[in-house]
C-alpha atoms as an extended CHARMM CRD file, in Angstrom:
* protein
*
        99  EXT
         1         1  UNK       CA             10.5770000000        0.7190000000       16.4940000000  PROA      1               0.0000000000
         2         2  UNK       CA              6.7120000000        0.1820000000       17.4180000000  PROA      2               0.0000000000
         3         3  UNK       CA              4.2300000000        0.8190000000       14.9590000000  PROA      3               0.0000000000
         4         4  UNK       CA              0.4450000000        0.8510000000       15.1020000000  PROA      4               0.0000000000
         5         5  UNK       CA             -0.9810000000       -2.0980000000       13.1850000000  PROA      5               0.0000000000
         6         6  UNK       CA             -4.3440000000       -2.9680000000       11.7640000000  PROA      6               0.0000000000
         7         7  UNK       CA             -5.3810000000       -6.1650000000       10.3710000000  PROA      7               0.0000000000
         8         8  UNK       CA             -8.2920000000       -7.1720000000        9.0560000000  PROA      8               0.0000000000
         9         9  UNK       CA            -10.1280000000      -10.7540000000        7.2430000000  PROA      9               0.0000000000
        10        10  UNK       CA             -9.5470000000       -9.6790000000        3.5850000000  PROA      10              0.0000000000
        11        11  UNK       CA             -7.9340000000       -6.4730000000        1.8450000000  PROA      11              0.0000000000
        12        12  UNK       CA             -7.4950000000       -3.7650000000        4.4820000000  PROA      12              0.0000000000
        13        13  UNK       CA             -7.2560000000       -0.9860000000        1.7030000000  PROA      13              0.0000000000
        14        14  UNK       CA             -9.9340000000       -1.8250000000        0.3850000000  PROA      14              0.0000000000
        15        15  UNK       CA            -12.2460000000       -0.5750000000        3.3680000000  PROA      15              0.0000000000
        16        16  UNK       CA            -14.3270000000        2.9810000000        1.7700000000  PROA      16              0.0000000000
        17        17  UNK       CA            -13.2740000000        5.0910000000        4.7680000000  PROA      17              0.0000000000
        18        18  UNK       CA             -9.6020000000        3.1290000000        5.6500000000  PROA      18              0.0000000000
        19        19  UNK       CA             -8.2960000000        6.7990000000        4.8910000000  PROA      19              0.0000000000
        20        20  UNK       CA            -10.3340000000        8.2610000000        7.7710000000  PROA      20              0.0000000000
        21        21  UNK       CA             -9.5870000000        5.3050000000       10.0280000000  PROA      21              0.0000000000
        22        22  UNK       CA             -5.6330000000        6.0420000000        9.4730000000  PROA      22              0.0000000000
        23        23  UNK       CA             -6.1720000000        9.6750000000        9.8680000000  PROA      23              0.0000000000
        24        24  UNK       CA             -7.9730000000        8.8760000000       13.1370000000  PROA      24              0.0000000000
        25        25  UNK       CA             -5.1940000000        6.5970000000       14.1930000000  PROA      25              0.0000000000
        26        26  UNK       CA             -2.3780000000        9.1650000000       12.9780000000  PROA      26              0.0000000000
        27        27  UNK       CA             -4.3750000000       12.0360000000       15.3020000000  PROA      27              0.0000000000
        28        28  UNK       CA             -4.6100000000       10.0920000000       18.4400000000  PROA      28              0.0000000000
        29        29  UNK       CA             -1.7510000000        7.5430000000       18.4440000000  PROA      29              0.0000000000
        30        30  UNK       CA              2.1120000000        9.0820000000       19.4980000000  PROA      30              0.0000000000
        31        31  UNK       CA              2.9250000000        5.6640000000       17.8760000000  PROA      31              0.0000000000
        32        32  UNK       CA              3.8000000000        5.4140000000       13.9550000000  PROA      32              0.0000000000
        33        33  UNK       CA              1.6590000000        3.9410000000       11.8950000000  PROA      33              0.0000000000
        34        34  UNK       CA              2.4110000000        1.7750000000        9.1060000000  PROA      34              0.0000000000
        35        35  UNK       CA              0.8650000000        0.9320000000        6.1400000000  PROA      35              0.0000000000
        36        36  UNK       CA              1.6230000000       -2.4280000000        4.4830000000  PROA      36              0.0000000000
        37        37  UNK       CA              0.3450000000       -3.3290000000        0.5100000000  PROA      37              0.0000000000
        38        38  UNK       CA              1.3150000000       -5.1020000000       -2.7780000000  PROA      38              0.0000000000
        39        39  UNK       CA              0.6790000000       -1.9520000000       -4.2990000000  PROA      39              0.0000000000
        40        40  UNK       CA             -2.0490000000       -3.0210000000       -7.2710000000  PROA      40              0.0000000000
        41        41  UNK       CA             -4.4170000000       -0.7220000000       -5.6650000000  PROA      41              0.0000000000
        42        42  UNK       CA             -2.2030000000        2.1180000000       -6.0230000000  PROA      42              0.0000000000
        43        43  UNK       CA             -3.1160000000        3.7940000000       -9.7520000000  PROA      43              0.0000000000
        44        44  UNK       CA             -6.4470000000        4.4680000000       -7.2100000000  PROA      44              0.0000000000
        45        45  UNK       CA             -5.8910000000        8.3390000000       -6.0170000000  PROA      45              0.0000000000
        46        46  UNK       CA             -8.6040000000        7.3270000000       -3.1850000000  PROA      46              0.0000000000
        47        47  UNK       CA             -5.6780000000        4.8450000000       -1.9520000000  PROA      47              0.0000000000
        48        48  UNK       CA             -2.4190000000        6.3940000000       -2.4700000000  PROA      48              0.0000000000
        49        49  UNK       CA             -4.3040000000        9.5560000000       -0.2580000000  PROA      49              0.0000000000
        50        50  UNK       CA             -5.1670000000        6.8080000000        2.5890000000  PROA      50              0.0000000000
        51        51  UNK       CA             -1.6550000000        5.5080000000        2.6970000000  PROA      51              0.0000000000
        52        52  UNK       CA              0.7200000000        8.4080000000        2.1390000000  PROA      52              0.0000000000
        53        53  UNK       CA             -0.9770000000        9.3680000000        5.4500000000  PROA      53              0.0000000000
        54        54  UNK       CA              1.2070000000        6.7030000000        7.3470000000  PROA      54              0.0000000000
        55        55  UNK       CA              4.7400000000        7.3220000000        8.8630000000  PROA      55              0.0000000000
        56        56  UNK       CA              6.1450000000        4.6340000000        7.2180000000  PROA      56              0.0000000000
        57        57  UNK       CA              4.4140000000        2.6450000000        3.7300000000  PROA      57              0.0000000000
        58        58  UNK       CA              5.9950000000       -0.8510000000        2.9810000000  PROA      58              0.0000000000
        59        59  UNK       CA              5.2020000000       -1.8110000000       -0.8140000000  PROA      59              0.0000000000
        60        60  UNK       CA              5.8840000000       -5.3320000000       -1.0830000000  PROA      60              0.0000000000
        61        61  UNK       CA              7.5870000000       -7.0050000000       -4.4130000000  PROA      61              0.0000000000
        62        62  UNK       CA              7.7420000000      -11.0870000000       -4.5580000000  PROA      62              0.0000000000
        63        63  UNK       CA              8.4340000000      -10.5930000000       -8.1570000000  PROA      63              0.0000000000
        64        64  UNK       CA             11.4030000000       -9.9200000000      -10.7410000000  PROA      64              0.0000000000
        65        65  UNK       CA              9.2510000000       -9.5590000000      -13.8300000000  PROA      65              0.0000000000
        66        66  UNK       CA              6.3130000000      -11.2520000000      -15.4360000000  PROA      66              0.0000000000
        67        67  UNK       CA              7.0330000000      -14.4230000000      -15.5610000000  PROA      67              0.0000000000
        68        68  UNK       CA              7.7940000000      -14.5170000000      -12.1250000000  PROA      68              0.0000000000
        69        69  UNK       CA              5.2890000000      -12.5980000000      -10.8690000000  PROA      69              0.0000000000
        70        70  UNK       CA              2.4910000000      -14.6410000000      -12.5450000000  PROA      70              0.0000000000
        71        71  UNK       CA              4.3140000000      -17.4860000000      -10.9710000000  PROA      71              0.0000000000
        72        72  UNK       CA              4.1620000000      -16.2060000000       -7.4190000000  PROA      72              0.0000000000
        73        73  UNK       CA              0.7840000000      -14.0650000000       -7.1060000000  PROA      73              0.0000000000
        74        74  UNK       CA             -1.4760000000      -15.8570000000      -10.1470000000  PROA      74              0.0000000000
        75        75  UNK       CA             -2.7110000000      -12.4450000000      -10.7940000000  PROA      75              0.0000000000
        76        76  UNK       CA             -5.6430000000      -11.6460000000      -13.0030000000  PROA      76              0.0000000000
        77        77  UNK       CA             -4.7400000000      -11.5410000000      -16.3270000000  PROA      77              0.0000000000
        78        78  UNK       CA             -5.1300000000       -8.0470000000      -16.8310000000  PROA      78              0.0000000000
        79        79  UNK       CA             -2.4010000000       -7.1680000000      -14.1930000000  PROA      79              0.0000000000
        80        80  UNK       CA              0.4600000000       -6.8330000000      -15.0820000000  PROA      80              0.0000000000
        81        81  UNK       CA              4.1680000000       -6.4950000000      -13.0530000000  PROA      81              0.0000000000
        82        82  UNK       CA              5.4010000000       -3.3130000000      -15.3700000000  PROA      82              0.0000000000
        83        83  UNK       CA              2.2430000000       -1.2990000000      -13.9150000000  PROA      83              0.0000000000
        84        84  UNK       CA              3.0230000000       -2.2570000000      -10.6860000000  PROA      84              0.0000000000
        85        85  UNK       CA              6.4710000000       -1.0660000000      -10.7060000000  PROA      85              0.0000000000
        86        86  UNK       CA              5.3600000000        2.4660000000      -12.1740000000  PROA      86              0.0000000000
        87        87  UNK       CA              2.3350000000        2.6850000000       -9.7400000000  PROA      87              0.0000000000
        88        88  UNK       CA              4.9830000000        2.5180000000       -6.8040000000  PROA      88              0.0000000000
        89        89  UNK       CA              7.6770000000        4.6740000000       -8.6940000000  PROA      89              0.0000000000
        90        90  UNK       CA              4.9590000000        7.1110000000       -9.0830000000  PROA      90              0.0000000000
        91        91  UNK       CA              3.2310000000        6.6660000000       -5.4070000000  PROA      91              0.0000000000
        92        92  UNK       CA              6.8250000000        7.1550000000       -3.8040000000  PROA      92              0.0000000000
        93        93  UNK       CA              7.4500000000       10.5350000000       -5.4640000000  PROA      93              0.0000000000
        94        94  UNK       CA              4.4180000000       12.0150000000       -3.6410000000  PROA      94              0.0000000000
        95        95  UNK       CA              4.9580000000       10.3440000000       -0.7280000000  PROA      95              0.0000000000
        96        96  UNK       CA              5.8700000000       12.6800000000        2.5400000000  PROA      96              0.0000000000
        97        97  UNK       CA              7.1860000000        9.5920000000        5.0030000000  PROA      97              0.0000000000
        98        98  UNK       CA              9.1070000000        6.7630000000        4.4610000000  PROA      98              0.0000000000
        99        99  UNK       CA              9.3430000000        3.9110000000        2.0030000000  PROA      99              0.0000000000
């Protein structure tokens, strides 16, 4: 399958209008879209609105738990694995395409 792509030097998601450049892209493209993220930014309504408007939303996990995860990503300290795994529970419940 082809899929639009953006890329970008730094965190794509966090753009202020990356909701209104996917809606543009979504309008004018008979191509999917789709949106790739680690999913921290996710407990951010602003951002779970900007991605659930791609076909297709990829949440990425390089972790098993805590441990692990501090291992892989060397997080800030405040992050932590279990609220990742609830932010994407929760994000994929509203979601309207695919996981």
């Amino acid at each position: 399958m082809i899929f639009n792509t953006l890329s970008c030097s730094g965190k794509l998601i966090l753009h202020s209008r990356i909701g209104e450049v996917l809606e543009f892209i979504c309008s004018k493209s008979i191509i999917s879209s789709e949106f790739l993220t680690n999913g921290t930014m996710l407990s951010i309504p602003e951002v779970r609105d900007a991605a659930s408007l791609a076909n297709v939303v990829k949440v990425s996990q390089s972790a098993q738990d805590q441990a692990s995860f501090g291992w892989m990503n060397r997080p800030y300290q405040q992050l932590r694995f279990d609220n990742l795994v609830e932010r994407r529970k929760a994000f994929k419940q509203g979601l309207k395409g695919e996981e």
